[in-house]
C-alpha positions in Angstrom: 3.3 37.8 -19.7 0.7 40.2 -18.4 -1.9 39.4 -16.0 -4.7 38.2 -15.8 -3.3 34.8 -16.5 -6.0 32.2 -17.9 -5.3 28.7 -17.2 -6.5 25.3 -18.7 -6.4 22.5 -16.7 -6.8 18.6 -16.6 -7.2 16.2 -14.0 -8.7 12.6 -14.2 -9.0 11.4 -10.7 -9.6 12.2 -7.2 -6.1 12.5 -6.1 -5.7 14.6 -9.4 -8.3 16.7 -7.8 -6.2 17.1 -4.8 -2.9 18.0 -6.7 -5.0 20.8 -9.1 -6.4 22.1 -6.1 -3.6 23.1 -4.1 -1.7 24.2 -7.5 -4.5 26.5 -8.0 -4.6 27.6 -4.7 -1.0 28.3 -5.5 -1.7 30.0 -9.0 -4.1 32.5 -6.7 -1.7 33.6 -4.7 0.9 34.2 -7.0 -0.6 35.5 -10.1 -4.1 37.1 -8.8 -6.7 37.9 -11.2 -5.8 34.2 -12.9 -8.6 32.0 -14.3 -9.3 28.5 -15.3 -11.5 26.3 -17.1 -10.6 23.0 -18.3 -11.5 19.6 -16.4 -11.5 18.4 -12.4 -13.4 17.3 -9.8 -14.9 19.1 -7.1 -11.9 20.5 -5.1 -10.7 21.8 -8.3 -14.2 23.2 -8.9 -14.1 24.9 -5.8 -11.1 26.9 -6.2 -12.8 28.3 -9.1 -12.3 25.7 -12.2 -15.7 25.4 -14.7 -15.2 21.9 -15.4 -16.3 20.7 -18.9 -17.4 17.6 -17.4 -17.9 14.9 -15.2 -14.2 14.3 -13.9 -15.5 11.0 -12.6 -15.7 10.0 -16.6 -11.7 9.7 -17.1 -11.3 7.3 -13.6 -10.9 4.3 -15.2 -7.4 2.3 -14.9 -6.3 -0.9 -16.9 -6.6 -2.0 -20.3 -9.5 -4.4 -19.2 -11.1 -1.7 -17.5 -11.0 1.2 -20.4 -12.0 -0.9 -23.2 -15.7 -0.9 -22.6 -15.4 2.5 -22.2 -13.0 3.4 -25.4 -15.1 5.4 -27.9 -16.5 7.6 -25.2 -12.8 8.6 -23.7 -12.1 9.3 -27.3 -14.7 11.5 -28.0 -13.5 13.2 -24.6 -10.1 13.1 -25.9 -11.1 15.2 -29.0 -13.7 17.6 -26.7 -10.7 18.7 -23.8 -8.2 19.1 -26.9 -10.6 21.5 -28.7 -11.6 22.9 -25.8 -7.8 24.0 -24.9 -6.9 25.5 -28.3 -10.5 27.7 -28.1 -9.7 29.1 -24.5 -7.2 31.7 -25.0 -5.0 30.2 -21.9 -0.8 31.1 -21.4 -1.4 27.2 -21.4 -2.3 23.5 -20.4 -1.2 21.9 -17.0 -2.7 18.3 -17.4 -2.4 16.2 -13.9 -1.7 12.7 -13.8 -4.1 10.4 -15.2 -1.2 10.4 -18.6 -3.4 7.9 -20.5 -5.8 10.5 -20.9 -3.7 13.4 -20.3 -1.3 13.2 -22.7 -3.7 12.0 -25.4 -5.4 15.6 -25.3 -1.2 17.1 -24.9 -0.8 15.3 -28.6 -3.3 17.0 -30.4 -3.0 20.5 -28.8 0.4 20.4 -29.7 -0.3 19.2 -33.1 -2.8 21.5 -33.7 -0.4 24.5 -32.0 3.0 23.9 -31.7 3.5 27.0 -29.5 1.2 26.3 -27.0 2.5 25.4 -23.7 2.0 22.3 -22.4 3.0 21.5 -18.6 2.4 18.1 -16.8 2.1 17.3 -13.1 3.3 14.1 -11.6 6.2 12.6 -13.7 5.9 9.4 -15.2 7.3 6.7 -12.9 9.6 5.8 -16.0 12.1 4.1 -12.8 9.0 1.6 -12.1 8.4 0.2 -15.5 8.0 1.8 -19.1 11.4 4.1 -19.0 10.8 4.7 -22.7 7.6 7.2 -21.8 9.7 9.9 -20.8 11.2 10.0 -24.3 7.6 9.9 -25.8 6.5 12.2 -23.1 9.1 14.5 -24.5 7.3 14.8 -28.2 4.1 16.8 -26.7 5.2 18.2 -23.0 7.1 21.2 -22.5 7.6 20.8 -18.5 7.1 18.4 -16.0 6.3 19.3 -12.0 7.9 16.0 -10.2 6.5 14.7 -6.8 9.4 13.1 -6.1 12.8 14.1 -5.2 15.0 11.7 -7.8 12.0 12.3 -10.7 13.5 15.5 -12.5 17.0 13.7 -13.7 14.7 11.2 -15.4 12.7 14.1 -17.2 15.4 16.2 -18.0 17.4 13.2 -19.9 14.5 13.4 -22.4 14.4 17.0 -23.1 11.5 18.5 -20.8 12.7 21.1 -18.0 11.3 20.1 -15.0 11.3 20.8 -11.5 10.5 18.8 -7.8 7.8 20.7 -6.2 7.0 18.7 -3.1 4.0 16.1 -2.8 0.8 18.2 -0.9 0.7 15.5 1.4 3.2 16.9 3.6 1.1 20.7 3.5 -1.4 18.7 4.9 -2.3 19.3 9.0 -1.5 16.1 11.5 -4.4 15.4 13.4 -3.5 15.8 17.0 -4.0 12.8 19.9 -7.2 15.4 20.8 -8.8 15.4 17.2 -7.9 11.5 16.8 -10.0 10.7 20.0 -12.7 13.2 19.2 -13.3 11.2 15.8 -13.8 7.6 17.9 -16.3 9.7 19.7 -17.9 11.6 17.1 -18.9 8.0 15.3 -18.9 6.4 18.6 -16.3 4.4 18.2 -14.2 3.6 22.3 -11.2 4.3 22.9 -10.5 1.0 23.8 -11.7 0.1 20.0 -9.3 -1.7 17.5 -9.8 0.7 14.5 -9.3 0.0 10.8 -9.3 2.1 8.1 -10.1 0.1 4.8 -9.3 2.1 1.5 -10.2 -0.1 -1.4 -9.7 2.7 -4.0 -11.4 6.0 -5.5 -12.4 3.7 -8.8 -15.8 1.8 -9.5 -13.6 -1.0 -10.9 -11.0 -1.0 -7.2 -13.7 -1.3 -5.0 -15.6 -3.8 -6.6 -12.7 -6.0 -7.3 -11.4 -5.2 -3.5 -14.6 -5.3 -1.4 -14.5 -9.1 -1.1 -10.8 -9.7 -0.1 -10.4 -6.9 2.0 -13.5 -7.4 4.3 -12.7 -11.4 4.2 -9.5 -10.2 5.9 -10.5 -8.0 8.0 -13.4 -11.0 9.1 -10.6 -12.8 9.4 -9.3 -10.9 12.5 -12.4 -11.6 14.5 -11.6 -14.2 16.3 -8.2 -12.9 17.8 -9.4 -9.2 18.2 -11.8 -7.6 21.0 -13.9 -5.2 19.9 -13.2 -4.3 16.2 -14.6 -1.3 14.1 -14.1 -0.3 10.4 -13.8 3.3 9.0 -14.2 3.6 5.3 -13.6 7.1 3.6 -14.9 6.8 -0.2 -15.4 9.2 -2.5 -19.2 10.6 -2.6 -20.1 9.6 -5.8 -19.3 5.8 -5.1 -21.1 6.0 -1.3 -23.9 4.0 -2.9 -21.7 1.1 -4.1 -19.5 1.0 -1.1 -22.5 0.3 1.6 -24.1 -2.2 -1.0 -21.0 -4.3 -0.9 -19.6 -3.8 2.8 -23.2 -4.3 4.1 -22.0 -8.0 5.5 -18.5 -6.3 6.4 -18.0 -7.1 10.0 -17.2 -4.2 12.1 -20.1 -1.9 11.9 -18.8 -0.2 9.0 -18.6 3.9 9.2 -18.7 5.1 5.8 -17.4 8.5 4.9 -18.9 10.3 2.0 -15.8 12.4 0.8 -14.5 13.3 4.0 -12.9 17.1 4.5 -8.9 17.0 5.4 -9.5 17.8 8.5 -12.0 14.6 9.4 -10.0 12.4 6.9 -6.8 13.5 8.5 -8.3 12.5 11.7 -9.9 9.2 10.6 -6.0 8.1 9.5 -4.6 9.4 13.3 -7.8 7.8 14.5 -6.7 4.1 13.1 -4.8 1.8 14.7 -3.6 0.1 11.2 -4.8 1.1 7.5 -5.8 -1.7 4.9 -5.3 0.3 1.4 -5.4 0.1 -2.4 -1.7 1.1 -3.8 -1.4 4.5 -4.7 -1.3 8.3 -2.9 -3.1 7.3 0.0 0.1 5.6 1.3 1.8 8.9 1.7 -1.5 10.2 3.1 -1.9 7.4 6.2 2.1 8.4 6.5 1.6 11.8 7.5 -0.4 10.6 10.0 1.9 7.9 11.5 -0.9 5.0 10.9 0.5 1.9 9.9 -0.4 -0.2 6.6 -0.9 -3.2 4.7 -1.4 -2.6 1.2 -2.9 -5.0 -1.2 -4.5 -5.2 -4.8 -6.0 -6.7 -7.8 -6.9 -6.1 -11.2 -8.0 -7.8 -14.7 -5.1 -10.5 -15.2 -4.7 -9.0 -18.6 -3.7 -5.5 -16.8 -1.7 -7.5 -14.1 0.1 -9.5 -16.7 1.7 -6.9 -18.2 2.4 -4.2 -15.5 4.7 -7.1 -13.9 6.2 -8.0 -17.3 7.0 -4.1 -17.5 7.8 -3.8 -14.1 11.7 -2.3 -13.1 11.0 -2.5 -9.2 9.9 -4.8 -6.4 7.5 -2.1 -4.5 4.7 -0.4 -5.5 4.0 1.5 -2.4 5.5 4.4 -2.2 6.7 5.0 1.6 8.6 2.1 0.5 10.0 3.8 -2.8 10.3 6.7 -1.0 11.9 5.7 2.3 14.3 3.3 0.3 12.5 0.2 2.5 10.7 -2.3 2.4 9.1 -2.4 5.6 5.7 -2.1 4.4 4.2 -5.5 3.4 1.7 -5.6 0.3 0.1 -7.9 -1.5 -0.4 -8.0 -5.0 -2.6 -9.9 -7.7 -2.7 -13.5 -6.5 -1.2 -12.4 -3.2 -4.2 -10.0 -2.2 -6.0 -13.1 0.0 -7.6 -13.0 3.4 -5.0 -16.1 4.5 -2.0 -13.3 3.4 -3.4 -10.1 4.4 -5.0 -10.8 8.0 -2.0 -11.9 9.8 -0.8 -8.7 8.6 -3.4 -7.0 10.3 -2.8 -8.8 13.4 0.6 -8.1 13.7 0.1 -4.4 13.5 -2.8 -4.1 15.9 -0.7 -6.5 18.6 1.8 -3.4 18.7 2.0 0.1 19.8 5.1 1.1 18.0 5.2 0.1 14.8 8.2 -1.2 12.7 6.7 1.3 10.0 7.5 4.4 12.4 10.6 5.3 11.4 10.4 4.8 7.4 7.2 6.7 7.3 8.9 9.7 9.2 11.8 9.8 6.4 9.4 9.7 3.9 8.0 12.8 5.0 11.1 14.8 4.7 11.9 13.5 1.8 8.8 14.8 0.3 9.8 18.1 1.6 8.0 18.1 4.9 8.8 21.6 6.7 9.7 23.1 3.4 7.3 25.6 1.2 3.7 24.4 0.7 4.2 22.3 -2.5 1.2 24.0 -4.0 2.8 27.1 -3.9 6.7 25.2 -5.1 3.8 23.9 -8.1 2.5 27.5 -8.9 5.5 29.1 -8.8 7.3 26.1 -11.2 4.5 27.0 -13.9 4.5 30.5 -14.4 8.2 30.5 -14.4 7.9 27.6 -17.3 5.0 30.0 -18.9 7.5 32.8 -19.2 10.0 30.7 -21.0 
């Protein structure tokens, strides 16, 4: 392989932005000269990716959710596979998002056998669905794993695959001095009872979430002096967000897609998180700030994700940390009456029973260890040379 290396990528998804974006980052430092094109969002974009698209298109989750929206994924489907086989890449690294992801992988590899197809973020095939792996198999080459007991699972069906580290733990922790400079930047005291509400990155989580989670968080306003909110949400859905948390108690700060550093700072800021499922766990982690995590979705979607499902969790500090010390509430579950006392409970204490499963989680994600962006880069052009 001689450089310059050109690249296609494909992410779906905000965190999927995040994941590209430190790979490429990676891919910069290891191979320079490299290019990409392909599809991300704007983190990805500004580490040098022309994006075909609108990555906001593909972030859509559930069956309920993607039907409306069917013919135009599949018409994107055909456009990102097309696009791939006319590039001229080494090959494809498609990030998550596998509903979409691995559509495209089919046809490339279809069309060109040869062409070398790489996925990040392994299939949680030990949550629910352990047949994907195998079907997985037919149309990716390797897999980069985000989780230390992921690559066994892979291997079994034929990909190589590697565990690069989750870029959560690259990220800085905000110090006690940047954590109290954000209560004063948005005026917030440092006598203040602080929650950071995260109802999702999607149009469909927030507007499904909105209602429970500022019920719950009214909920705490009898029993709690002086309470603010901080919501980080992703720019594009700023609009949305202040439309339905205008009658949020709290005095609502809304970030429009926060930088690292002022997210990072937001989570050290908090004195308890109430989040979607997903990444962000991992993210409030690495900055110590405890959780209560609870969601919804279309019953249909619900229905079967439990019918399918092969563990009791879905947060991941409690996958992660082998624990189950933080509480989340799921479906039916995800209620004010459930969730608040929660709340309480975490405000009420300094130390938190989540302290020391959050740590473990950290170095089990490779905390201290080679920037996982760079353990990502370095896993792909070694799987590009094979």
């Amino acid at each position: 392989m001689t450089d310059p290396v050109k690249l296609f990528l494909v992410a779906g998804e905000p965190s999927g932005d995040r994941l590209g974006a430190a790979l490429m980052a990676g891919l910069k430092e290891l191979a320079p000269g490299i290019t990409f094109t392909g599809v991300g969002g704007p983190l990805m974009q500004a580490e040098g990716l022309t994006s075909l698209f609108p990555m906001e298109e593909l972030s859509v989750m559930g069956i309920a959710e993607v039907i409306p929206k069917y013919f135009s994924l599949k018409r994107r489907i055909r456009e990102t596979a097309a696009a791939a086989l006319a590039s001229g890449a080494a090959g494809m690294v498609t990030i998550d998002s596998p509903d979409f992801s691995l559509r495209v992988a089919a046809i490339v590899k279809v069309a060109d056998p040869g062409f070398r197809t790489i996925h990040y973020v392994a299939p949680s095939v030990w949550a629910w669905r352990p047949g994907r792996a195998a079907k997985m198999a037919k149309v990716i080459d390797h897999v980069l794993a985000l989780l230390p007991f992921e690559p066994p699972y892979m291997t079994a069906a034929g990909m190589t695959c590697d565990f690069v580290g989750h870029p959560v733990v690259a990220e800085p922790v905000a110090t006690p001095e940047e954590a109290a400079a954000f209560r004063k930047t948005h005026g917030i005291g440092a006598d203040s009872h602080l929650i950071v509400a995260l109802p999702g990155s999607r149009r469909g989580e927030v507007t499904r979430l909105a209602r429970p989670f500022g019920e719950s968080i009214a909920a705490l306003l009898p029993h709690t002096h002086d309470l603010r909110v901080v919501l980080p949400t992703p720019a594009h859905l700023e609009p949305l967000v202040r439309g339905l948390v205008a009658d949020w108690p709290g005095r609502p700060v809304i970030l429009p897609s926060p930088d690292v550093a002022t997210r990072t700072a937001a989570f050290a800021a908090a004195d308890v998180a109430l989040a979607a499922s997903g990444t962000v766990s991992l993210e409030l982690a690495a900055q110590m700030c405890p959780m209560v995590i609870a969601y919804d979705m279309a019953p249909l979607t619900l229905w079967l994700m439990r019918r399918a499902a092969l563990v009791d969790t879905v947060t991941l500090v409690n996958l992660v940390s082998d624990t189950r010390v933080v509480p989340e509430f799921i479906g039916k579950d995800c209620t004010p009456k459930a969730i608040a006392p929660q709340l309480s409970d975490l405000l009420e204490f300094a130390q938190s029973s989540q302290d020391a499963a959050m740590r473990l989680t950290m170095e089990r994600l490779g905390r201290g260890g080679p920037a996982p962006g760079l353990r990502a880069a370095s896993s792909v052009l070694a799987a590009l040379r094979r």
